[in-house]
C-alpha positions as CSV (number, residue, x, y, z in Angstrom):
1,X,1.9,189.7,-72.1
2,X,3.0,191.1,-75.2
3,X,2.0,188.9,-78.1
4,X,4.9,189.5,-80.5
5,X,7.3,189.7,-77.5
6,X,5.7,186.1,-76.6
7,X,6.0,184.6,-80.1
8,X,9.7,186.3,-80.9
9,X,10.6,184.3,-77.5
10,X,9.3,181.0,-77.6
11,X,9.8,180.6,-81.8
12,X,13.5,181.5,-80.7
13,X,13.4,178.5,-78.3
14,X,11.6,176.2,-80.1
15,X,13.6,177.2,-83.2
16,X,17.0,176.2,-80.8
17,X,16.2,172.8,-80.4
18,X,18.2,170.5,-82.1
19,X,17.3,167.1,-83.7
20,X,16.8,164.6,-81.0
21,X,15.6,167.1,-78.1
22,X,12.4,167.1,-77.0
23,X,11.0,169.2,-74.5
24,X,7.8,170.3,-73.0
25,X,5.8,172.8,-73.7
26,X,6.1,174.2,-69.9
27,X,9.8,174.1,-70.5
28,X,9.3,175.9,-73.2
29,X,7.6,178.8,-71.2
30,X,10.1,178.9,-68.8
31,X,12.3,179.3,-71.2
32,X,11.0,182.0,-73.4
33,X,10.4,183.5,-70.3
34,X,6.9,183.2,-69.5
35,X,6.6,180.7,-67.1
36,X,2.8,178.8,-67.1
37,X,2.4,179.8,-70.5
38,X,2.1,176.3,-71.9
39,X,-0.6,176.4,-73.6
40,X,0.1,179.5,-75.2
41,X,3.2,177.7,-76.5
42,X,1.1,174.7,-78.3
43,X,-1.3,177.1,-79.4
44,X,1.6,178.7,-81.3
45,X,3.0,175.5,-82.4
46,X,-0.4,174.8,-83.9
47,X,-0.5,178.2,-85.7
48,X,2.6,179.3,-87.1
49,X,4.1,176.8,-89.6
50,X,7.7,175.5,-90.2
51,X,8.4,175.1,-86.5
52,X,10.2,171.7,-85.4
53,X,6.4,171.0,-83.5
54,X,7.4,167.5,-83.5
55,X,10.1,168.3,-80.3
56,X,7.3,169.6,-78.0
57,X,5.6,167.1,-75.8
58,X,3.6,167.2,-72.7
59,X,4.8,167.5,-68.9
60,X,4.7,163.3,-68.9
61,X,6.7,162.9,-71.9
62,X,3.2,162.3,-73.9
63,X,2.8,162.6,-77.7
64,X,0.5,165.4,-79.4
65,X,-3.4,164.1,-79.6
66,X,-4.2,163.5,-83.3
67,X,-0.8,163.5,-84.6
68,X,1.0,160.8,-82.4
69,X,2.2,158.5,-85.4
70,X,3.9,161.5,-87.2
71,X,5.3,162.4,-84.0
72,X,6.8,159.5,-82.8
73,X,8.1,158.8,-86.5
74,X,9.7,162.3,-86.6
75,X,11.4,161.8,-83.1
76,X,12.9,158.1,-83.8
77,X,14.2,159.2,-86.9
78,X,16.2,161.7,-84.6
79,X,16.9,158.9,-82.5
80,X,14.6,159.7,-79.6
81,X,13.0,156.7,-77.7
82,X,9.0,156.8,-77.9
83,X,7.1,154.2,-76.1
84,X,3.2,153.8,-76.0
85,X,3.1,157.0,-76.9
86,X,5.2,158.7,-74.2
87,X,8.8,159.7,-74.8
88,X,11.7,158.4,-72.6
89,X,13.3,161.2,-71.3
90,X,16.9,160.9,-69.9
91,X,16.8,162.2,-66.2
């Protein structure tokens, strides 16, 4: 995998999300086009600033360890649902 390739990608999906999306960070991958590449994707949430980090959840929908309270603040102010920690996903 080409790193810059890989970053160019996923910033561009994570930078298309608008307010009130959430997705995970498999979807993510996918996405970018590097399917299994999750972690990968919160390690680059984690390191590259001024990304909308707050739209990225787990595969169940759960919250980011450590920053759960800004998380689910940021997300209900876009008028996502967050419940015990977990989002509620349409299906």
């Amino acid at each position: 995998m080409n790193e810059g390739d890989f970053e160019a990608a996923v910033i561009s999906v994570i930078e298309s999300l608008q307010p009130g999306e959430v997705a995970a960070y498999g979807e993510i991958a996918t996405e970018a086009g590097y399917p299994g590449a999750a972690r990968a994707v919160g390690n680059l949430l984690r390191n590259v600033p001024g990304l909308p980090w707050w739209r990225v959840v787990n595969a169940a929908g759960r919250l980011t360890p450590g920053n759960e309270t800004d998380q689910a603040e940021r997300l209900r102010a876009e008028g996502v649902t967050v419940i015990n920690g977990r989002v509620k996903r349409a299906k």
